[in-house]
N, C-alpha and C positions, 0 to 999 in steps of 0.2 A: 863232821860237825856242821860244816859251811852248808850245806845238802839237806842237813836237819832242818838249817835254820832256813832256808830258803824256802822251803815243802812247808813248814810251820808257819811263816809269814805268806807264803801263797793261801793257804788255806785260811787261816785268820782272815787278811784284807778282802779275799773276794766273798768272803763268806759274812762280811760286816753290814751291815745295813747303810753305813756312810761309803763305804767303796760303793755299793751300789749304785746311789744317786751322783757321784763320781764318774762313775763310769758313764751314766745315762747323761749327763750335763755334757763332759768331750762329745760323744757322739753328736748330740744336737749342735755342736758348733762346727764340728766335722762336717755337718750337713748342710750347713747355713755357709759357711764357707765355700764349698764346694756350690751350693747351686750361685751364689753371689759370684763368682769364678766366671762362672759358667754366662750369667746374664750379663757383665760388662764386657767381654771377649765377643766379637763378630765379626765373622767374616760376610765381607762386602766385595763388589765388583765396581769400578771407575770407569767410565765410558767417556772419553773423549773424542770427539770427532768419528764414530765410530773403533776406535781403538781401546777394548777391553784390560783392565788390570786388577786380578783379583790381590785383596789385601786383607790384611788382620790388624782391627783397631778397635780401643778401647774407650774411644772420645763420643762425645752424647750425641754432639748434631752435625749437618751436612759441613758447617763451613770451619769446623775444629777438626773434621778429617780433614778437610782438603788442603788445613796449615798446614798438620801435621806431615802430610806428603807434600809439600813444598809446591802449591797449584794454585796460582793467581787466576782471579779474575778479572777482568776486564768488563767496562761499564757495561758493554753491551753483550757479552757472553749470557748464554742462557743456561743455566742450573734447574736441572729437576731432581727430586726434590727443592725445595725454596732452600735458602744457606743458614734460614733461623730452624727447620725442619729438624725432627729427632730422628736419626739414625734406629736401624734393628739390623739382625743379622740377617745375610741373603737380600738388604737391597742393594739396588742398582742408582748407580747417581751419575746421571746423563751429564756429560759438559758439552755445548755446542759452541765453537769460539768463532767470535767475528770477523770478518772479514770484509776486505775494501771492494766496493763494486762502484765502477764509472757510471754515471746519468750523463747524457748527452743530450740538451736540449736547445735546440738553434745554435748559437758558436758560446754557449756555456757546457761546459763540465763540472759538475757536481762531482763530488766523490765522499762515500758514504758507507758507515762501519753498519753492516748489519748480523743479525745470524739466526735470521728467517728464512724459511726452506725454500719459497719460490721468488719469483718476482711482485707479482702481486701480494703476496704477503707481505713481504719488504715495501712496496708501497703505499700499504696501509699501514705498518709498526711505523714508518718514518714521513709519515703526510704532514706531522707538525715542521719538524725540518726541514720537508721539501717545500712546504707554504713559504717558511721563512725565505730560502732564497727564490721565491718568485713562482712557482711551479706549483701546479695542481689537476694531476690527471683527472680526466675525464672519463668511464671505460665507456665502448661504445662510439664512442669520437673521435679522441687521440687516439694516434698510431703507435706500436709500441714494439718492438723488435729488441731482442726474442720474445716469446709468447708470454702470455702474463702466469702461465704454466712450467717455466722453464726453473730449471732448481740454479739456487743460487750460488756460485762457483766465485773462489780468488778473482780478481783482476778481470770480471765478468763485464763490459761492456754493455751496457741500454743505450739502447737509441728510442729518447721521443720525440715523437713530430707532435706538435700542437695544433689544432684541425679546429677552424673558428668556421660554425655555419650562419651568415647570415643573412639578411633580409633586407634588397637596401632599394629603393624606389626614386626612378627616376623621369622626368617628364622630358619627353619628346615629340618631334612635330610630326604632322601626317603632311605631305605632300596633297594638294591640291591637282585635280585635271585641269584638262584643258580638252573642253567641246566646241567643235567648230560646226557651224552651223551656214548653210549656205541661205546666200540673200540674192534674188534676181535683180533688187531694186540698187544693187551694188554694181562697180564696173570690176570686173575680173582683173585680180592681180591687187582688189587694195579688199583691205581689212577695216572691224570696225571689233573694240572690245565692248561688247556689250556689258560685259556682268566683270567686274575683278577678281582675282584668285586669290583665296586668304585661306592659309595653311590652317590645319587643325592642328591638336595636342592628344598627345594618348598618355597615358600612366601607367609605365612598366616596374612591377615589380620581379627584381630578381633575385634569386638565391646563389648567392656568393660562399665560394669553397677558399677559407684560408689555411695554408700549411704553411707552421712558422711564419706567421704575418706575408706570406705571399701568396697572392690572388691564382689559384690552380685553373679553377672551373667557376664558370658564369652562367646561369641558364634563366629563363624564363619561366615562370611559376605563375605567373596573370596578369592582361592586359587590357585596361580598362579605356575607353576614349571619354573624355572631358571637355572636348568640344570638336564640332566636328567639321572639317574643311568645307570653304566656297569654293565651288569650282569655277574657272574662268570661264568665260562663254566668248567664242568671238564669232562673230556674221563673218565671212568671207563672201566677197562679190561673185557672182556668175553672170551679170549682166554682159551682151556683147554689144548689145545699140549703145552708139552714143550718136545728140546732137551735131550738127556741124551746119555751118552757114550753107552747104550741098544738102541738108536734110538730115535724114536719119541713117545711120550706116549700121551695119555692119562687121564686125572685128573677131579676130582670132585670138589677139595677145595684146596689154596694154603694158607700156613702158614708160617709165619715167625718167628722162634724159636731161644732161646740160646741155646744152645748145647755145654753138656758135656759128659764124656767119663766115663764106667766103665769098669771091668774086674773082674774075678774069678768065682768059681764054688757056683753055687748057683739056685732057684728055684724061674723062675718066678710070681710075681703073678698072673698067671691064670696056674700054675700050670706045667711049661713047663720045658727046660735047655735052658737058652739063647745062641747063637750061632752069632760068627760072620763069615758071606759068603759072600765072595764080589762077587761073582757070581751068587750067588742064593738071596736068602732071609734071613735078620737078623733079629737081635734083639732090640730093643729099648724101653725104659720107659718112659711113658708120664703121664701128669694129665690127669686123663680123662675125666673131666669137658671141656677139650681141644679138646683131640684128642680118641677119644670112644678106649676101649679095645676091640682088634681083626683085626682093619683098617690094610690095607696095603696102607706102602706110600712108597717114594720114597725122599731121604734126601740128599741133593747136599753132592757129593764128598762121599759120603755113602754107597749109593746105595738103592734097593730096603729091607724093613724090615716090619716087623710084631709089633702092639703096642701091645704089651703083657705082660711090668712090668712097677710099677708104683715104685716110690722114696718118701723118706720121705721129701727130699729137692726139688722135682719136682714138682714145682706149678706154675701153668698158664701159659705162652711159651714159656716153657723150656722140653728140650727132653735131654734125656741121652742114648748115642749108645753105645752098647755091642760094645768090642774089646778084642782079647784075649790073651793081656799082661799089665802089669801095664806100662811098657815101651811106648805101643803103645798109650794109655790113656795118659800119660805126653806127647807125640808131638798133640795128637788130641788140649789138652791143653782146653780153653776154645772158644768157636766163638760167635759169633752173626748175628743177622739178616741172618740165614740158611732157606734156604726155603726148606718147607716142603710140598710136596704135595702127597696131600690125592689121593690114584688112588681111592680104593675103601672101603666102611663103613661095619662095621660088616653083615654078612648073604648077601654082595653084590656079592660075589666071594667063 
């Protein structure tokens, strides 16, 4: 009977025109359900640091996944997708986390969260910061160790040098000559400056190398003169006449000596009796580191004499003339600047 009624209600209900549309409404929802299913469920892959983790999530955008898995970010952590971005199935959502890398510049250390792939990159994402504390690469100038190519690692060490080229100009003297010029109308052995020597000025521009405020390298890049030396000019005598109340003479060498006076009976050193002849030839004591034993010279207001004794006090140009009283010695007195010229050198005469 159960079997009757079962076979008689089958066939009625599906055979009804309201089962029909029954039946066709479940399906449509059947279907709607399933593909809705189907579009919130995605499988996704997480990439951290290079470290892959596929997952299954039902959340719309990148940063309701990353709640959901329990994955903080950090200010400077780079997310791609963006964290406002909408999720789909089969992407990929790159995390790169930052990490600390030292700046070393002169005796500062910087330390600084980045999670830029090289150094130069890092450079440029953090120029506001590095302005801040004081710092502003240069490329092409500063030095920078390791390369601005070098990928960016944990506890990764920069060293920059700051490298100042500059341009710094300074004036300096030129050194003046000195031309000497012979004069016959001079007595040999004296000088006369004719012209003064007045230094000139040049304007050196150089190019200056700083590393870290220390001067490396200095060179010269152009030098200009702004004025330009006097050179000294001096006559030098070559005259050997000179006057003398004997006429005109003759001379080898002229000297210019102090001169004192002795007197009394006593024995040259080279063995003689000194004599004084103002007509002839006398006597006189020189050093002879000065004036050689044996010369004949000729001693203003003296007359012509023979060096033939030497003095215990007679060192370097100083001459002592024979006289033959201690009376005549006290008016000789003491002189200076006597010229003394050499006529002739031992074995010349």
């Amino acid at each position: 009977m159960i079997e009757k009624w079962k076979e008689n209600l089958k066939n009625n209900f599906s055979n009804s025109p309201k089962a029909k549309i029954m039946v066709g409404v479940v399906g449509v929802l059947i279907i709607a359900l399933t593909i809705t299913f189907t579009c919130i469920r995605k499988d996704i892959v997480i990439n951290i640091d290079g470290k892959e983790k596929a997952i299954i999530t039902y959340k719309g955008t990148v940063k309701d996944v990353l709640e959901e898995n329990g994955i903080e970010i950090a200010h400077k952590d780079k997310v791609q997708p963006a964290l406002n971005e909408k999720i789909s199935s089969k992407d990929v959502i790159t995390i790169k986390k930052a990490v600390e890398v030292e700046m070393v510049v002169g005796n500062k250390t910087i330390v600084i969260k980045t999670a830029e792939d090289t150094v130069e990159d890092m450079i440029e994402a953090e120029k506001d910061e590095l302005r801040a504390e004081g710092v502003e690469f240069v490329e092409g100038v500063d030095e920078i160790t390791p390369s601005l190519d070098t990928e960016i690692s944990d506890s990764l060490t920069i060293q920059l040098v700051k490298v100042e080229v500059l341009n710094e100009v300074a004036v300096e003297s030129i050194d003046y000559e000195t031309i000497v010029e012979e004069d016959e109308n001079l007595d040999i052995n004296t000088e006369d400056v004719r012209q003064a020597g007045e230094a000139g000025e040049k304007e050196i521009t150089y190019k200056v190398i700083k590393k870290d405020g220390v001067e490396v390298s200095r060179e010269i890049v152009q030098s200009k003169v702004t004025k330009e030396p006097v050179n000294e000019i001096i006559a030098q005598g070559t005259r050997r006449v000179f006057a003398s109340r004997d006429g005109e003479m003759e001379y080898r060498d002229l000297i210019y000596c102090e001169s004192t006076a002795y007197a009394g009976d006593t024995i040259t050193a080279t063995g003689t009796v000194p004599v004084y002849n103002p007509g002839g030839i006398s006597t006189i004591a020189v050093d002879p580191r000065v004036i050689p034993l044996g010369s004949l010279v000729y001693v203003e207001n003296y007359g012509k004499a023979i060096a033939a004794d030497t003095g215990g006090l007679i060192k370097g140009n100083i001459i002592d003339v024979f006289l033959n009283s201690e009376s005549d010695c006290i008016s000789w007195g003491r002189k200076y600047n006597v010229p003394v010229y050499i006529l002739a050198y031992p074995g010349d005469w």
